[in-house]
PDB file of N, CA, C and O in Angstrom:
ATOM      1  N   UNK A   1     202.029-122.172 -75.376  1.00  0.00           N
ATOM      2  CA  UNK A   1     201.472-120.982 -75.997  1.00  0.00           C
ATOM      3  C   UNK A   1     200.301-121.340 -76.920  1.00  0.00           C
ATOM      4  O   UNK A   1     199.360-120.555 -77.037  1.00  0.00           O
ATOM      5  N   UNK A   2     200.331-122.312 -77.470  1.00  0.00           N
ATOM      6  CA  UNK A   2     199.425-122.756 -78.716  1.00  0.00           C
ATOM      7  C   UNK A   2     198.371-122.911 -77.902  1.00  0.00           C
ATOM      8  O   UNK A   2     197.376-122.186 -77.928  1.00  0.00           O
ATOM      9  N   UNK A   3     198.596-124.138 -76.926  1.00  0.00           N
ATOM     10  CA  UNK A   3     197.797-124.426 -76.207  1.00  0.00           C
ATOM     11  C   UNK A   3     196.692-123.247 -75.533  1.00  0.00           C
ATOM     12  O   UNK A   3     195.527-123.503 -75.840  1.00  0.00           O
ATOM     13  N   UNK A   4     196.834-122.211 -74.813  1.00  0.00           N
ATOM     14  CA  UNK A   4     196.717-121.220 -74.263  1.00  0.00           C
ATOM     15  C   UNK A   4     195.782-120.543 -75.037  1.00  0.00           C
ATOM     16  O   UNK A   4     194.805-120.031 -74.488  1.00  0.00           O
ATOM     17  N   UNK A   5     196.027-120.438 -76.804  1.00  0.00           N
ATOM     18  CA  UNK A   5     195.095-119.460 -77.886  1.00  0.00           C
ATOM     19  C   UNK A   5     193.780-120.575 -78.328  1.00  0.00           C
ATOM     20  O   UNK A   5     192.884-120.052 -78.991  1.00  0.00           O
ATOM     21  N   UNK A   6     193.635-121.926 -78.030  1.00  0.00           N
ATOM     22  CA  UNK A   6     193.112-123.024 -78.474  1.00  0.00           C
ATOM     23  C   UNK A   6     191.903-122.892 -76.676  1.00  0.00           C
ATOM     24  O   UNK A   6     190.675-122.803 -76.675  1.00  0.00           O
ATOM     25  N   UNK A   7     192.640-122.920 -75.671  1.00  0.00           N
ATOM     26  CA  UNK A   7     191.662-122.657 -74.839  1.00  0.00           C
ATOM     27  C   UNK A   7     190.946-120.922 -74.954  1.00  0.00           C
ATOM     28  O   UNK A   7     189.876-120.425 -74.605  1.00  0.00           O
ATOM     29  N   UNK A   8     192.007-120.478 -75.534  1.00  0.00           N
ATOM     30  CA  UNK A   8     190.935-118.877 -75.554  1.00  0.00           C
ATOM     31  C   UNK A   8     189.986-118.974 -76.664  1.00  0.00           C
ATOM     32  O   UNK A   8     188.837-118.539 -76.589  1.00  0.00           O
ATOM     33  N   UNK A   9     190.423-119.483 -77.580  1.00  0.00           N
ATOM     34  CA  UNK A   9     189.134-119.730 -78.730  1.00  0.00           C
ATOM     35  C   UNK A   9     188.231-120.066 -78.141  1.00  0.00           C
ATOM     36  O   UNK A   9     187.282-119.285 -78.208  1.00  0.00           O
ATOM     37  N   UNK A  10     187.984-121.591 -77.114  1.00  0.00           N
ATOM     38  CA  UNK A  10     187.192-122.391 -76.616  1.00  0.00           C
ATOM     39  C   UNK A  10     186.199-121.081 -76.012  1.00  0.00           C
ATOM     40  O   UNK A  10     185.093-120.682 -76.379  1.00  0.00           O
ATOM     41  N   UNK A  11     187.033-120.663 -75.030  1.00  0.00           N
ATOM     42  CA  UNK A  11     186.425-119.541 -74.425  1.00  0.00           C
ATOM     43  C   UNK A  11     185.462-118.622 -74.840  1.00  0.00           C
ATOM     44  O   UNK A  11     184.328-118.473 -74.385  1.00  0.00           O
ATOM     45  N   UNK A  12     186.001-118.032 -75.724  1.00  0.00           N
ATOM     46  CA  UNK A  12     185.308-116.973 -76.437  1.00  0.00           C
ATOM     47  C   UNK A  12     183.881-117.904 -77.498  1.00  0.00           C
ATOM     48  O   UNK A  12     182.758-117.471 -77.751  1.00  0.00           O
ATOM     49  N   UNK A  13     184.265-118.739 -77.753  1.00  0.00           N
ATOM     50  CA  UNK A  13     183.104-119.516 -78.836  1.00  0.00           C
ATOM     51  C   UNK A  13     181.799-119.826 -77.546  1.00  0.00           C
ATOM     52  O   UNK A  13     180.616-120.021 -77.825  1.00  0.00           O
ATOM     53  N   UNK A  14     182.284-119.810 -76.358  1.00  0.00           N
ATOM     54  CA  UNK A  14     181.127-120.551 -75.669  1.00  0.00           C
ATOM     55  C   UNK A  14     180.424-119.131 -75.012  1.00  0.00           C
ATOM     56  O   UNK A  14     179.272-119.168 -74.582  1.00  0.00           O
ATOM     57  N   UNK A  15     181.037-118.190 -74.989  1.00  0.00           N
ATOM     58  CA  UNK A  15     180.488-116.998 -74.387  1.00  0.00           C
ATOM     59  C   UNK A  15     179.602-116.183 -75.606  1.00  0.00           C
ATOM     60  O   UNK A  15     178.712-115.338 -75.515  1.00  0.00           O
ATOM     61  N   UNK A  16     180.321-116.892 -76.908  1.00  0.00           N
ATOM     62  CA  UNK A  16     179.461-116.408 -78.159  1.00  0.00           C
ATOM     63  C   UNK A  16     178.040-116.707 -77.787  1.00  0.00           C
ATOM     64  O   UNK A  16     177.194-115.940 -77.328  1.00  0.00           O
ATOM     65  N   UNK A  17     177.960-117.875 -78.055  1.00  0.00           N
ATOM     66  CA  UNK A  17     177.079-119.069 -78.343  1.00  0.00           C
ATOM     67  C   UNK A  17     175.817-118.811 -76.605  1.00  0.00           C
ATOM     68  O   UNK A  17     176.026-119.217 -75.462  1.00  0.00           O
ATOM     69  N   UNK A  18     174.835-118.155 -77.052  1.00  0.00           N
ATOM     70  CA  UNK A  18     173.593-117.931 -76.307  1.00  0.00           C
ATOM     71  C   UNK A  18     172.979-118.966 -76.265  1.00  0.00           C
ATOM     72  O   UNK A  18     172.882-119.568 -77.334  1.00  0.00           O
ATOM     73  N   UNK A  19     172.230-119.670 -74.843  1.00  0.00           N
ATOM     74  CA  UNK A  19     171.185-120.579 -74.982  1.00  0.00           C
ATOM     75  C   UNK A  19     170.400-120.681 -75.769  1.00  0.00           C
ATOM     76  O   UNK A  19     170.238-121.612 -76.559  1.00  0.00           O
ATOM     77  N   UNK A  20     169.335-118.960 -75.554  1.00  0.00           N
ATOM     78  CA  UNK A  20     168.630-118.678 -76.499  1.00  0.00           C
ATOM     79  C   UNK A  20     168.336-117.559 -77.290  1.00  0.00           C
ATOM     80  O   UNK A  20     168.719-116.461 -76.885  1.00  0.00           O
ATOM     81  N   UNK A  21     167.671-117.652 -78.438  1.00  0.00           N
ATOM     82  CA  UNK A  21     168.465-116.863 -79.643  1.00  0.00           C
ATOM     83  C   UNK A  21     167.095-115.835 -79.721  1.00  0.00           C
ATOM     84  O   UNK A  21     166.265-116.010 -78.829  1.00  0.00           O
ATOM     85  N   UNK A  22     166.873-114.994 -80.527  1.00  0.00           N
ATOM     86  CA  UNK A  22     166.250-113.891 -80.923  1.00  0.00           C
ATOM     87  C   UNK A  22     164.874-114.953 -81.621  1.00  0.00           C
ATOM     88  O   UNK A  22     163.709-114.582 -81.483  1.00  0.00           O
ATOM     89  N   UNK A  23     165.154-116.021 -82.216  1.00  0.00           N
ATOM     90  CA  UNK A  23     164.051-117.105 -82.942  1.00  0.00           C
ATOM     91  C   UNK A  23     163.493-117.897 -81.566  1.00  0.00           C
ATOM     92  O   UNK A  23     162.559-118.661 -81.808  1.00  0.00           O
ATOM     93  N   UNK A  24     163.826-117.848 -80.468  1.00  0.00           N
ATOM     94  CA  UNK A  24     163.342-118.365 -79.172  1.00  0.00           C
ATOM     95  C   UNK A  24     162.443-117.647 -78.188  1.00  0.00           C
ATOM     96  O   UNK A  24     161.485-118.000 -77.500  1.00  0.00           O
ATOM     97  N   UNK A  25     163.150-116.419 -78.384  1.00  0.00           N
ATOM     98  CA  UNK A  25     162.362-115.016 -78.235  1.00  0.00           C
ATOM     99  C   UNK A  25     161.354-114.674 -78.907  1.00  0.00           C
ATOM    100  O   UNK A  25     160.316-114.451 -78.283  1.00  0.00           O
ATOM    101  N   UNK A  26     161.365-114.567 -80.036  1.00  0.00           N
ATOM    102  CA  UNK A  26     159.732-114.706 -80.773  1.00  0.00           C
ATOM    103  C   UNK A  26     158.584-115.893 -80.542  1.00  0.00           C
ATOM    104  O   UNK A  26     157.375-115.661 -80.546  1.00  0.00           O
ATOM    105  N   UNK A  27     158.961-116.724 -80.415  1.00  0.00           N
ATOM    106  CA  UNK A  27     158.260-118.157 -80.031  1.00  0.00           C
ATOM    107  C   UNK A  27     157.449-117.773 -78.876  1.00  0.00           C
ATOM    108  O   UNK A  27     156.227-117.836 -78.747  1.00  0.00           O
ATOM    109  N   UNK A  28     158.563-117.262 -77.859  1.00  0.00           N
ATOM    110  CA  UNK A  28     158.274-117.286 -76.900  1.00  0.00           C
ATOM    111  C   UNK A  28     156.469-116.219 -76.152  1.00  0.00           C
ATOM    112  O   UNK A  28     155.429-116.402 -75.519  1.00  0.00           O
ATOM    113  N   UNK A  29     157.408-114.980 -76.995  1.00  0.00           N
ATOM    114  CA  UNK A  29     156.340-113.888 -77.049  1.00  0.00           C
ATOM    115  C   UNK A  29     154.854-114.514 -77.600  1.00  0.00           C
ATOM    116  O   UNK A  29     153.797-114.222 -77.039  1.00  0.00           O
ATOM    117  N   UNK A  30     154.947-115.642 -79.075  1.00  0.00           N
ATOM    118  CA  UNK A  30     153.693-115.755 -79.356  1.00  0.00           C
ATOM    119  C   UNK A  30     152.967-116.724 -78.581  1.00  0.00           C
ATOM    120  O   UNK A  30     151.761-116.946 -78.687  1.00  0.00           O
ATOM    121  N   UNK A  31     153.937-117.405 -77.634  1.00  0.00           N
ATOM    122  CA  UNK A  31     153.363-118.312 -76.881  1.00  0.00           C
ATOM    123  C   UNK A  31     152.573-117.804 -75.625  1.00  0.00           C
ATOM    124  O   UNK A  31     151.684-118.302 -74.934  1.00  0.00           O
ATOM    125  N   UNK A  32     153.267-116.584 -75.607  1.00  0.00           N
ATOM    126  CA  UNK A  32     152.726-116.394 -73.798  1.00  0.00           C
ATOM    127  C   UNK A  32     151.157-115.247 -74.573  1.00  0.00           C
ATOM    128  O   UNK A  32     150.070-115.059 -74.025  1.00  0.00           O
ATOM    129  N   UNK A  33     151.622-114.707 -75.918  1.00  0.00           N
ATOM    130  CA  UNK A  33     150.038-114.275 -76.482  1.00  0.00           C
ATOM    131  C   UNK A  33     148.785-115.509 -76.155  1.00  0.00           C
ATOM    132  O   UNK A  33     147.776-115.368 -75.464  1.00  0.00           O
ATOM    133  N   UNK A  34     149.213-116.647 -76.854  1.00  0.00           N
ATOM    134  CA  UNK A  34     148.091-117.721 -76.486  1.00  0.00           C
ATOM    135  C   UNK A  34     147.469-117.907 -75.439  1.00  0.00           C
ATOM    136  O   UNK A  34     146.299-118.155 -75.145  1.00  0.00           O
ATOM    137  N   UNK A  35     148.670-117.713 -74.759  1.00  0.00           N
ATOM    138  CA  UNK A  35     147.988-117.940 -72.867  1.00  0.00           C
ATOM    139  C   UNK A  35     146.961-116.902 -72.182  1.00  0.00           C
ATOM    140  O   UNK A  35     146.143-117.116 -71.288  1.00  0.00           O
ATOM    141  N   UNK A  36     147.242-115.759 -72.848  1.00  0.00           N
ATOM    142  CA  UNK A  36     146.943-114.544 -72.413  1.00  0.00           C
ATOM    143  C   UNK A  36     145.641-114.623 -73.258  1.00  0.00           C
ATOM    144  O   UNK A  36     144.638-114.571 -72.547  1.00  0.00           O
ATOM    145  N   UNK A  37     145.373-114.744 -74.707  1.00  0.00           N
ATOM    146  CA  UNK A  37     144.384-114.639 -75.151  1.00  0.00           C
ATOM    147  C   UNK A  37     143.603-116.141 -74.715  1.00  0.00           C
ATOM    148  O   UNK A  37     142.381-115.997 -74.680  1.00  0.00           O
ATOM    149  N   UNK A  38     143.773-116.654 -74.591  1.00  0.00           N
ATOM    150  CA  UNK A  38     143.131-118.254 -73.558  1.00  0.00           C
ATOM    151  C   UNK A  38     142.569-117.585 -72.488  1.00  0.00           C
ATOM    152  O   UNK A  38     141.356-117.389 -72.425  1.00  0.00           O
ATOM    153  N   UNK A  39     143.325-117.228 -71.669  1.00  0.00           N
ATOM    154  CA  UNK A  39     142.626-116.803 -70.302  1.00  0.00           C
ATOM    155  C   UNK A  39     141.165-115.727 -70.893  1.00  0.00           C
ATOM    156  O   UNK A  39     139.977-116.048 -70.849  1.00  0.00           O
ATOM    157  N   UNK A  40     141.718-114.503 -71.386  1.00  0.00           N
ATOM    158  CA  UNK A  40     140.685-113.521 -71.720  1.00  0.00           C
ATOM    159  C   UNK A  40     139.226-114.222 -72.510  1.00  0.00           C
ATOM    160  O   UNK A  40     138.124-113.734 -72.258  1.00  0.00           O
ATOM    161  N   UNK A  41     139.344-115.181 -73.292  1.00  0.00           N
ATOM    162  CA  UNK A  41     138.433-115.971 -73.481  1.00  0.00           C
ATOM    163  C   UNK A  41     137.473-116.675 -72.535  1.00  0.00           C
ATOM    164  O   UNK A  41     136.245-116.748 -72.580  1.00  0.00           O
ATOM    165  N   UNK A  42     138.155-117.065 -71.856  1.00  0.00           N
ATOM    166  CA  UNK A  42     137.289-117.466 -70.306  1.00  0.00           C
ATOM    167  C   UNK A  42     136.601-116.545 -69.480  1.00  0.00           C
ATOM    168  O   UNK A  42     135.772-116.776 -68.600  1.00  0.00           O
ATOM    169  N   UNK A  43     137.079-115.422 -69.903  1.00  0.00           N
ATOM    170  CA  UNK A  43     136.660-114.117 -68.967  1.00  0.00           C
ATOM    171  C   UNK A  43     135.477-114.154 -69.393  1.00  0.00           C
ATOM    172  O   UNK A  43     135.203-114.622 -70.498  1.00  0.00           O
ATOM    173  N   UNK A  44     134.242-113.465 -68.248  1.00  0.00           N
ATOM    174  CA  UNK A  44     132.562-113.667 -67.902  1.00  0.00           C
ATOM    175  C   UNK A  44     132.304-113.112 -67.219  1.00  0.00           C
ATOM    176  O   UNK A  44     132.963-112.243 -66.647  1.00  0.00           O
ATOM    177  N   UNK A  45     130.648-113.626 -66.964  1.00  0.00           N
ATOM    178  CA  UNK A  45     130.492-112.669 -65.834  1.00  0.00           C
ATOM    179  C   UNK A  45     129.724-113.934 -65.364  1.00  0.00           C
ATOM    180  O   UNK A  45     129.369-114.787 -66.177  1.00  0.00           O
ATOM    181  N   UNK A  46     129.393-114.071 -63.598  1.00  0.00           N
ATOM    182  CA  UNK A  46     129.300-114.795 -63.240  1.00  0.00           C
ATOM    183  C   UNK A  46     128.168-114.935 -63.068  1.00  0.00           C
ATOM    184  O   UNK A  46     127.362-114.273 -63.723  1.00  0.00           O
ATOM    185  N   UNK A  47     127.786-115.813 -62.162  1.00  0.00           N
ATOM    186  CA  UNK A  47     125.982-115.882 -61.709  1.00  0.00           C
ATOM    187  C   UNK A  47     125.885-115.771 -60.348  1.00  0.00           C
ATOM    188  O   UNK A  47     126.548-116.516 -59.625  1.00  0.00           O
ATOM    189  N   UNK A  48     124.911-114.676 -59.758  1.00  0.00           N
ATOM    190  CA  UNK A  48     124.568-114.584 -58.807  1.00  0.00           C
ATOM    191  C   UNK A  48     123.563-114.933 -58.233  1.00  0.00           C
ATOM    192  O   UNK A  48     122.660-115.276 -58.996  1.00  0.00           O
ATOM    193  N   UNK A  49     123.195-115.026 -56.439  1.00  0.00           N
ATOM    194  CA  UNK A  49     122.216-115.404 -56.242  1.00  0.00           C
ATOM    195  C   UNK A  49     120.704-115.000 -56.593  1.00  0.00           C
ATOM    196  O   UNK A  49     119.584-115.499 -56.491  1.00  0.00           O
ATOM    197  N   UNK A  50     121.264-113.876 -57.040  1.00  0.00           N
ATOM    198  CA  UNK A  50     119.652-113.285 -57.789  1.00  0.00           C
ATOM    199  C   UNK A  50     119.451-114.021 -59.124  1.00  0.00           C
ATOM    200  O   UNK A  50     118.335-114.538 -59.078  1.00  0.00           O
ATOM    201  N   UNK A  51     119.898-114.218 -59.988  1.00  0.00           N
ATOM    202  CA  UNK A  51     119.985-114.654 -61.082  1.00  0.00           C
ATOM    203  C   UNK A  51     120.924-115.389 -61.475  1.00  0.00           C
ATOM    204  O   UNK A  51     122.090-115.125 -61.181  1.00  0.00           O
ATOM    205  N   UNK A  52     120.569-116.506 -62.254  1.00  0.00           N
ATOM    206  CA  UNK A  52     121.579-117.029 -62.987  1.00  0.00           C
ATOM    207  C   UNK A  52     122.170-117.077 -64.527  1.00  0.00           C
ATOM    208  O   UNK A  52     121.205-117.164 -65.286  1.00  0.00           O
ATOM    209  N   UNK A  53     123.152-117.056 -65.103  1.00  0.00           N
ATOM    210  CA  UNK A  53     123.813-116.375 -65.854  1.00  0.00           C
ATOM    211  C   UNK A  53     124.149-117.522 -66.882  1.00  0.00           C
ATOM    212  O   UNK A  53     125.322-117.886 -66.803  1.00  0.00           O
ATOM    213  N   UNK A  54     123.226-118.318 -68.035  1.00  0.00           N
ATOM    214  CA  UNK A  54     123.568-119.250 -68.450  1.00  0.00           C
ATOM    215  C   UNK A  54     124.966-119.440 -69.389  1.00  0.00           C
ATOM    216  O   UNK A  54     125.378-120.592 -69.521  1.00  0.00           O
ATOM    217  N   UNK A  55     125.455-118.710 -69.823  1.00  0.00           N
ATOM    218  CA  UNK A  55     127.033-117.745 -70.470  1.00  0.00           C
ATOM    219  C   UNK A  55     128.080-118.633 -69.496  1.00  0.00           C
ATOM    220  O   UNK A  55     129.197-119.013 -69.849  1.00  0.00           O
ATOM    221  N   UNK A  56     127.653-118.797 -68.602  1.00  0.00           N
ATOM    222  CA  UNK A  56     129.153-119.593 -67.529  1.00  0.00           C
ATOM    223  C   UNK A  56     129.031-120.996 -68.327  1.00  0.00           C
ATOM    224  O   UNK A  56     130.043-121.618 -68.006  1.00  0.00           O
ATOM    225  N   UNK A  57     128.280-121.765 -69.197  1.00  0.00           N
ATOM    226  CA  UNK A  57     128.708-122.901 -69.797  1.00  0.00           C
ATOM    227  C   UNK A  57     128.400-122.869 -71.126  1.00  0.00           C
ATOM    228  O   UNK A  57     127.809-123.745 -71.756  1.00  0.00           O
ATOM    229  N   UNK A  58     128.979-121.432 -71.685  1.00  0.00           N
ATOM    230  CA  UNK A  58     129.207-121.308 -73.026  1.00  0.00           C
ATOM    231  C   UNK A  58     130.311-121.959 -73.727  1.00  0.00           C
ATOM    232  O   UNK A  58     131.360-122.052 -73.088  1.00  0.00           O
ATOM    233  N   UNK A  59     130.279-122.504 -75.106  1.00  0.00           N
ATOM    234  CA  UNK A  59     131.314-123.307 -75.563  1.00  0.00           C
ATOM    235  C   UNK A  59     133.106-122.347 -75.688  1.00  0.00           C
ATOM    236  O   UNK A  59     134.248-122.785 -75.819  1.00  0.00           O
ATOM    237  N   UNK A  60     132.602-121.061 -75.575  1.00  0.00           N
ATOM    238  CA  UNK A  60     133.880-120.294 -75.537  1.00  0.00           C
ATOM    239  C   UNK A  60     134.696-120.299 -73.888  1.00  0.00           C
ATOM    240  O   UNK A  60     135.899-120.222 -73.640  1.00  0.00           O
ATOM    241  N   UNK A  61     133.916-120.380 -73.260  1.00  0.00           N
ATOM    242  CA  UNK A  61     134.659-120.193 -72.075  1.00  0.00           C
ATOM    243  C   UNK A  61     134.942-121.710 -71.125  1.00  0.00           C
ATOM    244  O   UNK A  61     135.516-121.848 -70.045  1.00  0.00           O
ATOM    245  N   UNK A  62     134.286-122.727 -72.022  1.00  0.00           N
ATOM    246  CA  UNK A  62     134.390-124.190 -71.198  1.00  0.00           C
ATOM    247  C   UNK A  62     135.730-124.546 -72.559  1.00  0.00           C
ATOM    248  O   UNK A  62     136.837-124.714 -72.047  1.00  0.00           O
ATOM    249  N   UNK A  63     135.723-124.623 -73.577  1.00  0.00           N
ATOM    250  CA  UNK A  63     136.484-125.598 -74.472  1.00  0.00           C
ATOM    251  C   UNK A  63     137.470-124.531 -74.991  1.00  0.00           C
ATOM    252  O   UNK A  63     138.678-124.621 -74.773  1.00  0.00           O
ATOM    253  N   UNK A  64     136.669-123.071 -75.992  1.00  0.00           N
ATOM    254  CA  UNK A  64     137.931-122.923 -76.450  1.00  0.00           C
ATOM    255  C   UNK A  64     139.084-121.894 -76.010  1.00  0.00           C
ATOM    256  O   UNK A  64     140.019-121.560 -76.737  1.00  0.00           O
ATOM    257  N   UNK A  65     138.911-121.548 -74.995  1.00  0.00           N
ATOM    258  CA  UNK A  65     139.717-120.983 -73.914  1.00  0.00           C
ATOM    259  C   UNK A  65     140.630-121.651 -73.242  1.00  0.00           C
ATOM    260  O   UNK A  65     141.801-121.293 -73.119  1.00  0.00           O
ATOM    261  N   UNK A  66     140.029-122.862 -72.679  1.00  0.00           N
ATOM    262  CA  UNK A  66     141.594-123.303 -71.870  1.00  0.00           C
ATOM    263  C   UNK A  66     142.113-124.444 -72.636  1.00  0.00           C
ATOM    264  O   UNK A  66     142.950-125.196 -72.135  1.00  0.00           O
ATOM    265  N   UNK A  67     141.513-124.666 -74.210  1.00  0.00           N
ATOM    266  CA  UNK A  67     142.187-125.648 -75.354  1.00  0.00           C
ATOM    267  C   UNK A  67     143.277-124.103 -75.847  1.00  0.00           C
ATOM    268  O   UNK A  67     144.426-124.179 -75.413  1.00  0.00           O
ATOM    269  N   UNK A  68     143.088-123.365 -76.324  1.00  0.00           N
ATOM    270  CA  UNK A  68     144.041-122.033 -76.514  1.00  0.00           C
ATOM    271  C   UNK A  68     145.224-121.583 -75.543  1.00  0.00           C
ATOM    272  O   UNK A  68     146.326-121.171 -75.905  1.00  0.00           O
ATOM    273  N   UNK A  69     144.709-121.769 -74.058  1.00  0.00           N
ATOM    274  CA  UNK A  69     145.403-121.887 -73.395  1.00  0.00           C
ATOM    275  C   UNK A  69     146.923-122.741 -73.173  1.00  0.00           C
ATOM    276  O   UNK A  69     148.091-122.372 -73.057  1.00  0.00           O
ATOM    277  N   UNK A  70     146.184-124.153 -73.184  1.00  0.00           N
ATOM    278  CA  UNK A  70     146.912-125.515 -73.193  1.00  0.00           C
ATOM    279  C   UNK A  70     148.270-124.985 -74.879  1.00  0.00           C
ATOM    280  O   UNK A  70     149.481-124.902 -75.083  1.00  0.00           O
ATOM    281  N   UNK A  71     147.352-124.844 -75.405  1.00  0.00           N
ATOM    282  CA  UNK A  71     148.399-124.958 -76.760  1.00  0.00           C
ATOM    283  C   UNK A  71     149.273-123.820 -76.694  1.00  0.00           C
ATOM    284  O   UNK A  71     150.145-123.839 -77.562  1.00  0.00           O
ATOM    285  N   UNK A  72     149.303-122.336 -75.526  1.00  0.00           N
ATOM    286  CA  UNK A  72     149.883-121.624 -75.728  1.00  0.00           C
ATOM    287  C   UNK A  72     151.202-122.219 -74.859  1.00  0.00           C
ATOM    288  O   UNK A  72     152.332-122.172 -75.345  1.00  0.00           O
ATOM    289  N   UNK A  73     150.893-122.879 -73.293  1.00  0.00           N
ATOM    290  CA  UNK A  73     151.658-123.376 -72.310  1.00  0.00           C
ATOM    291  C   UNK A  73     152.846-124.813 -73.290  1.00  0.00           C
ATOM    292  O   UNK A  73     154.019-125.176 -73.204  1.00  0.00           O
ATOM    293  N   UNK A  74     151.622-125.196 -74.142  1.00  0.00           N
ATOM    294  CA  UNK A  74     153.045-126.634 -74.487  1.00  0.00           C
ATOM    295  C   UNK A  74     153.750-125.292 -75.793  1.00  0.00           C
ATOM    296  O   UNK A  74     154.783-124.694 -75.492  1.00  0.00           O
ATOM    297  N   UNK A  75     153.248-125.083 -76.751  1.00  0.00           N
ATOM    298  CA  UNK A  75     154.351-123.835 -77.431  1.00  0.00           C
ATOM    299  C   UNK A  75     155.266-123.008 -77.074  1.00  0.00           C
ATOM    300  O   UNK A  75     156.009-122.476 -77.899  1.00  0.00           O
ATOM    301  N   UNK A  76     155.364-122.697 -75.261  1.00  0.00           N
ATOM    302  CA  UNK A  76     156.245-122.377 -74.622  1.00  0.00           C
ATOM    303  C   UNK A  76     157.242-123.287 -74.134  1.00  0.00           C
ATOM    304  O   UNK A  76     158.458-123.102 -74.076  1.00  0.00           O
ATOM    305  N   UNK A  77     156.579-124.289 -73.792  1.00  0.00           N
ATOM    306  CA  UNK A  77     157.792-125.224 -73.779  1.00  0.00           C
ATOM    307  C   UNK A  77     158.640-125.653 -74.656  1.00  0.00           C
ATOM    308  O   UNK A  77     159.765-125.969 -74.268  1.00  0.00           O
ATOM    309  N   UNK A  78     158.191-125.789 -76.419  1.00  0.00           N
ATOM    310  CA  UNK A  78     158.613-126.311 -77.555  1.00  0.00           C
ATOM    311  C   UNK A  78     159.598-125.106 -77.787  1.00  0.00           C
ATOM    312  O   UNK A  78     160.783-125.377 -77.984  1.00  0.00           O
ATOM    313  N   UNK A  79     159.081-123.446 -77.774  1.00  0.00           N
ATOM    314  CA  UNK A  79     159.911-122.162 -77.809  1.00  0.00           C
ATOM    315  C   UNK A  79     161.099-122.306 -76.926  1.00  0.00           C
ATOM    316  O   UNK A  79     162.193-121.982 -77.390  1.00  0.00           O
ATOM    317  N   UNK A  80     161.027-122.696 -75.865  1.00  0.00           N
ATOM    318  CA  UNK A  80     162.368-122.885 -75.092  1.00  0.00           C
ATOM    319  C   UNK A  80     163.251-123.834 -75.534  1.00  0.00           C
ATOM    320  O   UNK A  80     164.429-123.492 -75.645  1.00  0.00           O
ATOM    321  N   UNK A  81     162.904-125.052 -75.832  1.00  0.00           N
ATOM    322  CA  UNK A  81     163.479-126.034 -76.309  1.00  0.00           C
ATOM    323  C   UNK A  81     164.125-126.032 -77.743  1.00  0.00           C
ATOM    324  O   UNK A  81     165.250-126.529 -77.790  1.00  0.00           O
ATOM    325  N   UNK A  82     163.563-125.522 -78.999  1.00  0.00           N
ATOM    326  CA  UNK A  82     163.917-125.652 -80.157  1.00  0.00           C
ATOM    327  C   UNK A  82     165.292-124.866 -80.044  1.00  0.00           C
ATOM    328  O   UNK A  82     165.552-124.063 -79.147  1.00  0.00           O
ATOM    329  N   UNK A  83     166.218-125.255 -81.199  1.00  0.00           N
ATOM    330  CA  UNK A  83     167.401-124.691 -81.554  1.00  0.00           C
ATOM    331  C   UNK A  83     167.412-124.059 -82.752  1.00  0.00           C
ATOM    332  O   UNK A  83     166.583-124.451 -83.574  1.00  0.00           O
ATOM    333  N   UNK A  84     168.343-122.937 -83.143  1.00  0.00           N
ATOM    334  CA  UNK A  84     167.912-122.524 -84.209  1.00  0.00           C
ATOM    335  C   UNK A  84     169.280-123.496 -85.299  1.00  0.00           C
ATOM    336  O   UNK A  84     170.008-124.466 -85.085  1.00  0.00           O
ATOM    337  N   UNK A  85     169.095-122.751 -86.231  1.00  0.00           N
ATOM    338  CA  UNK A  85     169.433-123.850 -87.473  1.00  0.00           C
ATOM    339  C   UNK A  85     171.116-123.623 -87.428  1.00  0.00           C
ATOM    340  O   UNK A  85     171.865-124.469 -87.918  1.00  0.00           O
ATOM    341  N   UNK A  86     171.593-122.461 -86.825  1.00  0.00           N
ATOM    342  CA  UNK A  86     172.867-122.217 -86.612  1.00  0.00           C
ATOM    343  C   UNK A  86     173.514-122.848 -85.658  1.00  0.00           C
ATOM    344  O   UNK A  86     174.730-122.919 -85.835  1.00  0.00           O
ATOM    345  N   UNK A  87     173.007-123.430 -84.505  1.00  0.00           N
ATOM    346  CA  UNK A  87     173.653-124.248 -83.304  1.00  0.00           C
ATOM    347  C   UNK A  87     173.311-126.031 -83.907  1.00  0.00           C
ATOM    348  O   UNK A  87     173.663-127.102 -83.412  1.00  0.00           O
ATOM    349  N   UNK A  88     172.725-125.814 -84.799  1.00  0.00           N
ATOM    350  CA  UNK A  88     172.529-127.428 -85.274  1.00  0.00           C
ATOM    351  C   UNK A  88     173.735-127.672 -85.543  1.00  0.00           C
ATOM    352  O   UNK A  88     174.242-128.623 -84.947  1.00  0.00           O
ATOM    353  N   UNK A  89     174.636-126.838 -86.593  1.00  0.00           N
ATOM    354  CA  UNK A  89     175.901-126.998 -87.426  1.00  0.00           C
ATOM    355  C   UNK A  89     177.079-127.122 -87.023  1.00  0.00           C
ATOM    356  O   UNK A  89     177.999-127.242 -87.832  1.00  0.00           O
TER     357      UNK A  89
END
């Protein structure tokens, strides 16, 4: 019988206990903002054969767009990964 309330505890504590938490969820959201505002940074207009469009090797759309990018993609990974301070304990 003891036995039996010691596995239902087990039970119930692990069905508590979420991968990820509401602080993983926010991470997450500001991470996939980065990506999203990364890409839109890159956004242009292109050059055609009539003209060419010197804006396609502007410093916003060569460096700090897919550096914004990059940092939004590894912050998603770090958002998935981190634990919050309650599953440390």
């Amino acid at each position: 019988m003891e036995s039996k309330k010691k596995n239902d505890a087990i039970e119930r504590e692990s069905f508590d206990r979420k991968p990820l938490t509401r602080t993983n969820f926010i991470a997450m959201a500001v991470s996939a903002a980065l990506i999203i505002l990364g890409f839109v940074l890159m956004l242009g207009g292109s050059t055609s054969e009539t003209g060419f469009n010197p804006d396609i090797f502007s410093t916003r759309r060569i460096v700090v767009g897919p550096a914004i990018a990059f940092i939004g993609f590894v912050a998603m990974a770090i958002a998935i990964i981190i634990r919050s301070k309650k599953d440390k304990e």
